[in-house]
C-alpha positions in Angstrom: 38.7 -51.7 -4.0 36.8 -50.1 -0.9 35.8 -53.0 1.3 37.8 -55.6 -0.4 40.0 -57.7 1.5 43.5 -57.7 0.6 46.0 -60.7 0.8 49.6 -59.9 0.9 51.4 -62.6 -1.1 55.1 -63.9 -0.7 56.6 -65.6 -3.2 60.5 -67.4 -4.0 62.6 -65.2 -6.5 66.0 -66.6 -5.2 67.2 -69.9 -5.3 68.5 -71.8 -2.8 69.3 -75.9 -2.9 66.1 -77.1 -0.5 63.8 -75.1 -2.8 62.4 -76.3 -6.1 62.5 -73.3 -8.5 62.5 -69.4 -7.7 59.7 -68.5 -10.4 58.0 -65.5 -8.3 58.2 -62.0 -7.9 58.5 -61.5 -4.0 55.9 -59.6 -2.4 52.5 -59.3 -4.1 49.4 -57.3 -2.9 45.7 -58.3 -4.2 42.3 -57.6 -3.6 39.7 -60.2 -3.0 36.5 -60.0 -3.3 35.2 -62.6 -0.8 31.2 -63.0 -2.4 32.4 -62.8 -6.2 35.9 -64.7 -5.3 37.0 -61.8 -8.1 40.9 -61.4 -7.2 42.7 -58.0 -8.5 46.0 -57.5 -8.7 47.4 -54.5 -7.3 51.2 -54.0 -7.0 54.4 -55.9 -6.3 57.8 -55.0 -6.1 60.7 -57.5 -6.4 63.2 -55.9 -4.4 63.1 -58.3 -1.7 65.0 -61.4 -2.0 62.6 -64.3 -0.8 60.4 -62.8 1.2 59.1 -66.5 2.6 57.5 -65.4 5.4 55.8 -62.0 6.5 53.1 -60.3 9.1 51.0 -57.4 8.6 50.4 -54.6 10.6 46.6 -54.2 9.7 46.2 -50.9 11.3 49.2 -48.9 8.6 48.7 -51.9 6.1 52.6 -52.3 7.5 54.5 -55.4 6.4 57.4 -57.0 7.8 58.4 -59.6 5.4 61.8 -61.8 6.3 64.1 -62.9 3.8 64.9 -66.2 3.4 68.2 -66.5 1.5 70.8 -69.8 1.4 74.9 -68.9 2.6 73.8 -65.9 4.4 75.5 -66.0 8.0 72.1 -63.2 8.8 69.0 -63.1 7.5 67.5 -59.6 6.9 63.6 -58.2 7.8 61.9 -55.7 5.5 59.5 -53.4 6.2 57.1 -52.3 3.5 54.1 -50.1 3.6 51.2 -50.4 1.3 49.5 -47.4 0.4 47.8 -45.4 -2.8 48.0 -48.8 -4.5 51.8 -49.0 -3.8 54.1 -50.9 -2.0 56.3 -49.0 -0.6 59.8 -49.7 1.2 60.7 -48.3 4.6 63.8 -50.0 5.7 65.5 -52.9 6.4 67.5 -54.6 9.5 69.7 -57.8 10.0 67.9 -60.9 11.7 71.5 -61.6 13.7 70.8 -65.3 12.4 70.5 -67.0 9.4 67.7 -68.5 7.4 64.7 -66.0 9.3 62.3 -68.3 9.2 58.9 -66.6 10.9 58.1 -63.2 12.5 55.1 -61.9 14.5 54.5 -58.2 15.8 54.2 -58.0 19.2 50.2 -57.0 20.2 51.3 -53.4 21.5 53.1 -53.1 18.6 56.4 -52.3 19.6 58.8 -54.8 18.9 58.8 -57.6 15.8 59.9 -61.1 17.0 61.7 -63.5 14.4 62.7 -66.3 14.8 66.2 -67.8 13.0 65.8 -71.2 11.2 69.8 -71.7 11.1 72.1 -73.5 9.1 75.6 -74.0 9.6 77.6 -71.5 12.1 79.4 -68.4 11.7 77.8 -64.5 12.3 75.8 -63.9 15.5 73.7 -67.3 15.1 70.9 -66.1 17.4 67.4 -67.9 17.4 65.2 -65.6 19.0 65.8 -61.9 18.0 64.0 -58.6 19.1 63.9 -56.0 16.7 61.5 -52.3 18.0 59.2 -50.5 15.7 59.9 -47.4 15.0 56.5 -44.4 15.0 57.1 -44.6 11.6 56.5 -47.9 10.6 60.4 -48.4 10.4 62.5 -51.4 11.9 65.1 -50.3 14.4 68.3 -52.2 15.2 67.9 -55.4 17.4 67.8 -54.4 20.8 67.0 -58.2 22.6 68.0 -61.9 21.3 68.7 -65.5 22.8 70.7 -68.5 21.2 69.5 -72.1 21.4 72.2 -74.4 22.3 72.1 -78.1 22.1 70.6 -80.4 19.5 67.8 -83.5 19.7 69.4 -85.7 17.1 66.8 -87.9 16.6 66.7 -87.1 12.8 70.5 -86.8 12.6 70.4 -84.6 9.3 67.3 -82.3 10.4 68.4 -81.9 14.1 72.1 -81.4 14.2 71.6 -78.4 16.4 68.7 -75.5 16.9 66.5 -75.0 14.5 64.2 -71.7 15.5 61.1 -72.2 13.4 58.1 -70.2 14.6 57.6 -67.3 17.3 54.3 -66.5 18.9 53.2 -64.1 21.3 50.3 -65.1 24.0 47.1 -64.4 23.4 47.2 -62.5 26.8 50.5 -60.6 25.8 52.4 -61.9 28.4 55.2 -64.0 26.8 56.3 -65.5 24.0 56.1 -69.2 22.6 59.4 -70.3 20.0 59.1 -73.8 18.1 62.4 -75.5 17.7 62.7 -78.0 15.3 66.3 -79.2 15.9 65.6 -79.9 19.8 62.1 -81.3 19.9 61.3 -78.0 22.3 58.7 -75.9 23.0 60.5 -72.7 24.6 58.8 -70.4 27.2 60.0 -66.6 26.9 58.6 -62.9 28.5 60.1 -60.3 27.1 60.9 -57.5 28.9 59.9 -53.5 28.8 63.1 -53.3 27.1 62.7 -55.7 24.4 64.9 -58.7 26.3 63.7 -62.0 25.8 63.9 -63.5 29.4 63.7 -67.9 29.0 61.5 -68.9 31.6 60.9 -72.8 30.6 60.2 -75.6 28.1 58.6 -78.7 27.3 60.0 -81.4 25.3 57.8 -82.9 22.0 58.3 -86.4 21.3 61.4 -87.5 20.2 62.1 -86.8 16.3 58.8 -84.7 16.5 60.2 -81.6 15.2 58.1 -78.7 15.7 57.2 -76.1 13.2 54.7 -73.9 13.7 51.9 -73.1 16.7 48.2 -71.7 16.8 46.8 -70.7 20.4 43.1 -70.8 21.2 41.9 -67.7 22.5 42.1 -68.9 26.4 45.5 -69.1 26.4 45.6 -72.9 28.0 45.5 -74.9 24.4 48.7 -74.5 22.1 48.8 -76.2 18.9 51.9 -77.6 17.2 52.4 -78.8 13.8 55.3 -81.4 13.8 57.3 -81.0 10.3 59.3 -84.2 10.7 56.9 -86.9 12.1 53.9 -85.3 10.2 51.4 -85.0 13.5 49.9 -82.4 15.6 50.4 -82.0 19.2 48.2 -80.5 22.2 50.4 -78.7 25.0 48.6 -77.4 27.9 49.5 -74.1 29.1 49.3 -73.2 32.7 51.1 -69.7 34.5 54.7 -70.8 33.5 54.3 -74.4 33.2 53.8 -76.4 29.7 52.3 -79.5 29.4 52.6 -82.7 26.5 48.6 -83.7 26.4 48.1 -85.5 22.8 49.8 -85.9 20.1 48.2 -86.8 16.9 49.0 -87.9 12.8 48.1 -85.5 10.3 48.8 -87.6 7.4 49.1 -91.1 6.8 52.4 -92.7 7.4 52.8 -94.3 4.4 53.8 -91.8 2.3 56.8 -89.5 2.5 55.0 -86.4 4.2 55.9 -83.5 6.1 53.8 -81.0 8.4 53.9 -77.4 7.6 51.4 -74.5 8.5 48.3 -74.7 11.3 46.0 -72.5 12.1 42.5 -72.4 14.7 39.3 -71.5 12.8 38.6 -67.9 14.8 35.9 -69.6 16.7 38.5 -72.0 18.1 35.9 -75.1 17.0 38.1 -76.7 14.8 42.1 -76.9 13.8 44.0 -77.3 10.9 47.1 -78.2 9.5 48.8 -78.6 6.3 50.6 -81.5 4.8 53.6 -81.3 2.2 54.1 -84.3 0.4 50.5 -86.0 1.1 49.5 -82.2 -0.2 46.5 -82.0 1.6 45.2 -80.1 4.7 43.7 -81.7 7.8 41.0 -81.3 10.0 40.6 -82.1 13.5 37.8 -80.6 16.0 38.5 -79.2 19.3 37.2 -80.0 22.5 36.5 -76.6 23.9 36.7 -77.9 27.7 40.1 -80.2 27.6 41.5 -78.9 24.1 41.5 -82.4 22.8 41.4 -83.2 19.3 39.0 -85.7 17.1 40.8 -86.1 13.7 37.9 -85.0 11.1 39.9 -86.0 7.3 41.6 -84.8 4.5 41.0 -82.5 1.9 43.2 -82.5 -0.9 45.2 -79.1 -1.0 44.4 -78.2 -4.9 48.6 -78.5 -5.7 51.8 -79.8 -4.6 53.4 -78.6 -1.3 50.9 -76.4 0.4 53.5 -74.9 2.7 51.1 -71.8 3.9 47.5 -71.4 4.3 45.4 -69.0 6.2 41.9 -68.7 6.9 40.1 -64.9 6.5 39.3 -63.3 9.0 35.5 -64.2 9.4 36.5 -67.7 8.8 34.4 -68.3 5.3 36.9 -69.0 3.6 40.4 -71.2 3.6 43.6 -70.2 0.7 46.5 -72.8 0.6 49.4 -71.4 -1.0 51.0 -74.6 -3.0 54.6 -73.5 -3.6 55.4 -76.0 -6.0 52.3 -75.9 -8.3 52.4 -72.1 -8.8 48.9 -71.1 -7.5 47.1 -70.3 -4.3 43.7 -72.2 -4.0 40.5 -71.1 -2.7 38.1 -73.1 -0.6 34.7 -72.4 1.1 34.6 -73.8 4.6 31.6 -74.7 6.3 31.5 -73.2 9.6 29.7 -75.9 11.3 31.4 -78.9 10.4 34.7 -77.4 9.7 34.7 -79.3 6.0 36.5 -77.6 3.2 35.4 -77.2 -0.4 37.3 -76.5 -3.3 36.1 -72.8 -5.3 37.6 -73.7 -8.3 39.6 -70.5 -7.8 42.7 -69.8 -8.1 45.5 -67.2 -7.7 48.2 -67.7 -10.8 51.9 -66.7 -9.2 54.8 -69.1 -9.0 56.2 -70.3 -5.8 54.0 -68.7 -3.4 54.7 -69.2 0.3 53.5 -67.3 2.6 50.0 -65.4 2.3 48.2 -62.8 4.8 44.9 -61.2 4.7 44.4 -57.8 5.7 41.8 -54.6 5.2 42.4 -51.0 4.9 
């Protein structure tokens, strides 16, 4: 396994009413081999409920996996270390909201960020929580969170209040960047030395929009949104404190009953992409490197039905769409010039998978 890259695989072994089946195992480790496209399984361990979406800490091969779990007034975030060919469990803390949808580890590696999804009310109902890491590796209790009051309405059953989606830290490290699907917004946060999220402003996505998830090119002006209920892509322009609606863009047809999940830059920050539930597909557009603009480049079918995740590894050859509801994660080659995918043939066998992430020891 020396040299291999591993993925660290989430998958749905809970039910809840919005998903369609809980036929997986949780959290999965394999090894990939990325010239043979030979994939090993290593471990798993299903004592985490729904573990739908996770980061890595590539430096301890750390994982913070949330859990996604219906009628649960707070969500809870796992940490799991994988080591000797094990996974191993550390700990565990509440999210202080329900339905943890996302979570990133800060880049000094002392706090991990989630970011609440919410249904309902009742419990602490926070969007935006704080939680510090321990020396260990362990989660300590929150120590910094901010609600989201208010609600867009402009898809009265999707946006009857916040809806926390995504949490992103800067490329720079200085502040923090929430999606909210329920208000259409784009939030502005720095967190303090303490671990206090401070709001410092917003921008507002077109109305009905509702934003998902972000990728950031690696200056720090061009932020990427995938739009979940509207199914396109928006450019906001980041400058100091201020952010700024530039383009907004389709990701699928319209004709079809279609909504945008994941998005991610290739690491050269050439070309963007973005995946499409419903249309099951995933979308290319290239990137102006000077304004950030995007050119729509196609479609490439996704290889199975709602391809809710993807990510790209790390030296960009290749592409893996996790498609939750056909039970496999597909491989593709992508061409590095013209940003085209291509369809391995190869798959990974594992039902509901959700959320994968690439890492090395």
């Amino acid at each position: 396994m020396s040299g291999n890259l591993f993925l660290a695989v989430g998958s749905l072994n809970r039910e809840a009413p919005y998903f369609q089946g809980a036929r997986g195992e949780g959290l999965t480790i394999y090894s990939l081999n990325e010239e043979s496209l030979e994939v090993e399984r290593i471990a798993s361990t299903g004592s985490i409920d729904n573990p739908t979406f996770f980061s890595v800490d590539a430096d301890t091969a750390t994982i913070y996996a949330n859990s996604e779990v219906f009628g649960w007034h707070e969500g809870m975030v796992s940490a799991y270390r994988f080591e000797d060919g094990e996974v191993v469990y550390l700990n565990k803390q509440p999210t202080l909201g329900s339905i943890s949808a996302h979570n990133t580890i800060s880049s000094d590696g002392r706090f991990l960020l989630v970011a609440n999804y919410a249904m309902g009310s009742g419990g602490p109902d926070q969007s935006l929580t704080v939680l510090p890491i321990l020396a260990d590796g362990r989660l300590g209790a929150p120590c910094g969170s901010a609600a989201h009051p208010g609600a867009a309405l402009h898809v009265p059953d999707r946006q009857e209040r916040s809806h926390a989606h995504c949490v992103v830290e800067t490329p720079r490290g200085d502040a923090l960047l929430v999606a909210d699907l329920g208000l259409d917004e784009i939030i502005l946060y720095r967190l303090t030395a303490e671990g206090v999220p401070e709001r410092i402003s917003s921008v507002k996505l077109p109305d009905g929009a509702g934003p998902r998830h972000i990728a950031q090119h690696a200056n720090g002006r061009f932020v990427y949104v995938s739009n979940e209920l509207d199914s396109t892509v928006s450019l906001i322009e980041r400058n100091g404190d201020v952010l700024s609606l530039v383009q907004t863009l389709p990701a699928a047809p319209h004709d079809i009953e279609t909504h945008g999940a994941d998005i991610h830059l290739s690491p050269d920050g050439r070309f963007l992409y973005s995946s499409n539930r419903g249309h099951d597909s995933i979308t290319c557009f290239a990137v102006d490197q000077e304004t950030g603009h995007l050119e729509p480049r196609g479609h490439t079918p996704s290889g199975g039905k709602t391809p809710r995740n993807f990510t790209l590894t790390p030296d960009g050859r290749l592409v893996l769409v996790a498609n939750q509801n056909e039970d496999c994660i597909v491989i593709f080659n992508r061409d590095q010039e013209t940003g085209a995918l291509a369809d391995t043939g190869r798959r990974i066998e594992i039902g509901n998978p959700v959320c994968v992430r690439p890492f090395r020891q």
